[in-house]
Structures are given as structure tokens and as C-alpha cells.
N, C-alpha and C positions, 0 to 999 in steps of 0.2 A: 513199594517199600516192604522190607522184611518186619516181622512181628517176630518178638521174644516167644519162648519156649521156655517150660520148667527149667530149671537146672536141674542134674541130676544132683549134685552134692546140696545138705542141709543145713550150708551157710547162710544163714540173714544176710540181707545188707542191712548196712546200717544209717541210719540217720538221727545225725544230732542236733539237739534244740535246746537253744538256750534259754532258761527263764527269768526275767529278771524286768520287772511291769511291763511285761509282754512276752513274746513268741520271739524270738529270731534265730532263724530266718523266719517269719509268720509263713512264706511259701516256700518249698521243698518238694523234690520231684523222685519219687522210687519206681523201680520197676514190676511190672504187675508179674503176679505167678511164681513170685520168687518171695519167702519168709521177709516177714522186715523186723525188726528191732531198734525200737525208737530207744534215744538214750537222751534222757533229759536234765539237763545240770541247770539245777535251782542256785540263783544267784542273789536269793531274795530270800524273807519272811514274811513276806507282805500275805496276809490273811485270803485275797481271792488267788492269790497261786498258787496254795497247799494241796489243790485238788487241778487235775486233768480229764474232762468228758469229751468221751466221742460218740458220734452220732452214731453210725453204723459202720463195722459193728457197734453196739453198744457198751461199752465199755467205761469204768468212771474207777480210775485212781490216785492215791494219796503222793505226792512230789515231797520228798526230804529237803526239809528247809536247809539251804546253804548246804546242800548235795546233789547225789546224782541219784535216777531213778531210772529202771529198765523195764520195758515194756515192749512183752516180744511178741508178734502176730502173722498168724499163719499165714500162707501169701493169699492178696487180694489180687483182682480182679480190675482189669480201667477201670479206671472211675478217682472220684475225689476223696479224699478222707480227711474230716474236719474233725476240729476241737474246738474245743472253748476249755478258760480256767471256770471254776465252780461259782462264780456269777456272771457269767457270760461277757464280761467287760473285755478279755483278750482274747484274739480270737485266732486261730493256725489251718494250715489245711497243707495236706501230704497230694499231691498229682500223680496218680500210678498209671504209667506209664504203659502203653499197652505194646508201644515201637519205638526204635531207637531214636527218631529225631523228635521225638517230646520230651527226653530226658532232659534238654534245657527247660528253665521255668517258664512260660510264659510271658511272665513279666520282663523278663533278661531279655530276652527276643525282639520283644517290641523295644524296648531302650538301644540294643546294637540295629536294629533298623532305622528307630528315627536317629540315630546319632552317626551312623552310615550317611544318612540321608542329609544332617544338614551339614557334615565335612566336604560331600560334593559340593551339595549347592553352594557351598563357600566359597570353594575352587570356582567354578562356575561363574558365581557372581563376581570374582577381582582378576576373573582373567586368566588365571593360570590353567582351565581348559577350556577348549572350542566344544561346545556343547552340540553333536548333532541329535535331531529327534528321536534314533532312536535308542541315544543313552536316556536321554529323559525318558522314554516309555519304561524302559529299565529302571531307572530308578521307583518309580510308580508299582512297577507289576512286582518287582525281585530285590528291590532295596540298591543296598549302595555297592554291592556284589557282586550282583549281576549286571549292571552299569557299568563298575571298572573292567569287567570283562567285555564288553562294548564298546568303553570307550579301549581299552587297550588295542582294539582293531581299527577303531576307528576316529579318534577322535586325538589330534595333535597338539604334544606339549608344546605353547608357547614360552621361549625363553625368556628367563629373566628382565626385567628391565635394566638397562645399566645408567647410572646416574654422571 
């Protein structure tokens, strides 16, 4: 897999985060090596989300009640980069991305695998395909993707039932 390189131009990317008794998205994915500029819209006055701390770098600023706040940072490095609001009750974290196929979150990935996964096995269990073993290995090893590529060689639609 390829791995990102500086850009040469001194455009951020940006990433926005909404405040509002919480973080959302609480997880967010930048690319590493490249400026970022977080742009945070406070949706809220609630007393612990007046303030934004980051672990490393260290970092800790003031969020404009029922505004926006811009917080621009040189580019990092892979790695993670968390927050907290100013009593640690909400809590965020930025994924910098070190290659292109981590700029999905984490989290998304695993939800279009298992959710991949159990559209086959749905198919699967009522019939609508002949499951040979090794779409199932597929399924297991490469989710529901590599499976339909599998079964699409190998594995024959049964037609409808007709009543």
C-alpha cells in the first residue's frame, strides 16, 4: 500500500466537530503530514464544553458558547489525537491517517463488515444462495466482498419460488 506524502500546498484539511453534550462525530479520521484545522461549532452553553484539551500535542482552548471556534495545527504524524472537554466527561479522538485505506474510521469498517456479513448470511440461510465453502472462508477472511466476488464465480442464484 502507498503512504501519503507532505503536500506541497499549505492548505489544512479540515475537520468539523460538532459540540453539543458531546463530541460528534466523537471519531474522525485526518490525514497525517498534512496541517489540519479543526473547526468546532458549539451548540451548547453547558459549563464543561466551554473548554477543549488535547493530550499531545498539549493543547487546551476556550469554545464560544453557541459558536464556532478554529483551531489550526501543524501536520501530525500517525498516530491518534484525543480530547476531552474541560472535565473529562466528553471525550473525541482525531485517527491520522498514515495511508490511504485508514482514512475510513475504524468504527465504519467494522459496522459495513458485520453488516456485509449478515446480508449474506441472510441470503444464505432463506435460500436465495447455494453457499459453497469457499464463499463462507470469504466471508470469515474478507467480509461480505470478497465473498460476493466468490460467490459471483461460484455460487448459483436459485430462482424465485413461484407460488
Amino acid at each position: 500500500m502507498s503512504t501519503f506524502t507532505s503536500v506541497p500546498t499549505a492548505e489544512p484539511q479540515i475537520v468539523r466537530i460538532r459540540v453539543d453534550r458531546g463530541y460528534r462525530p466523537a471519531q474522525s479520521v485526518a490525514q497525517a503530514n498534512v496541517p489540519l484545522r479543526l473547526v468546532f461549532q458549539r451548540r451548547d452553553a453547558e459549563h464543561c464544553t466551554e473548554r477543549v484539551i488535547f493530550s499531545s500535542p498539549h493543547i487546551e482552548r476556550r469554545l464560544v458558547a453557541n459558536g464556532t471556534t478554529v483551531i489550526d495545527l501543524p501536520a501530525q504524524p500517525p498516530g491518534v489525537l484525543r480530547f476531552t472537554c474541560g472535565m473529562g466527561r466528553y471525550r473525541g479522538e482525531i485517527e491520522i491517517a498514515g495511508h490511504r485505506a485508514a482514512l475510513v474510521p475504524r468504527a465504519r469498517i467494522v459496522l459495513m463488515i458485520a453488516t456485509g456479513a449478515a446480508v449474506f448470511a441472510l441470503l444464505v440461510t432463506t435460500g436465495a444462495l447455494q453457499l459453497e465453502p469457499a464463499a463462507g472462508v470469504a466471508v470469515l477472511v474478507g467480509g461480505a466482498p470478497a465473498a460476493f466476488t466468490v460467490a459471483s464465480r461460484r455460487v448459483a442464484l436459485r430462482p424465485a419460488k413461484q407460488s
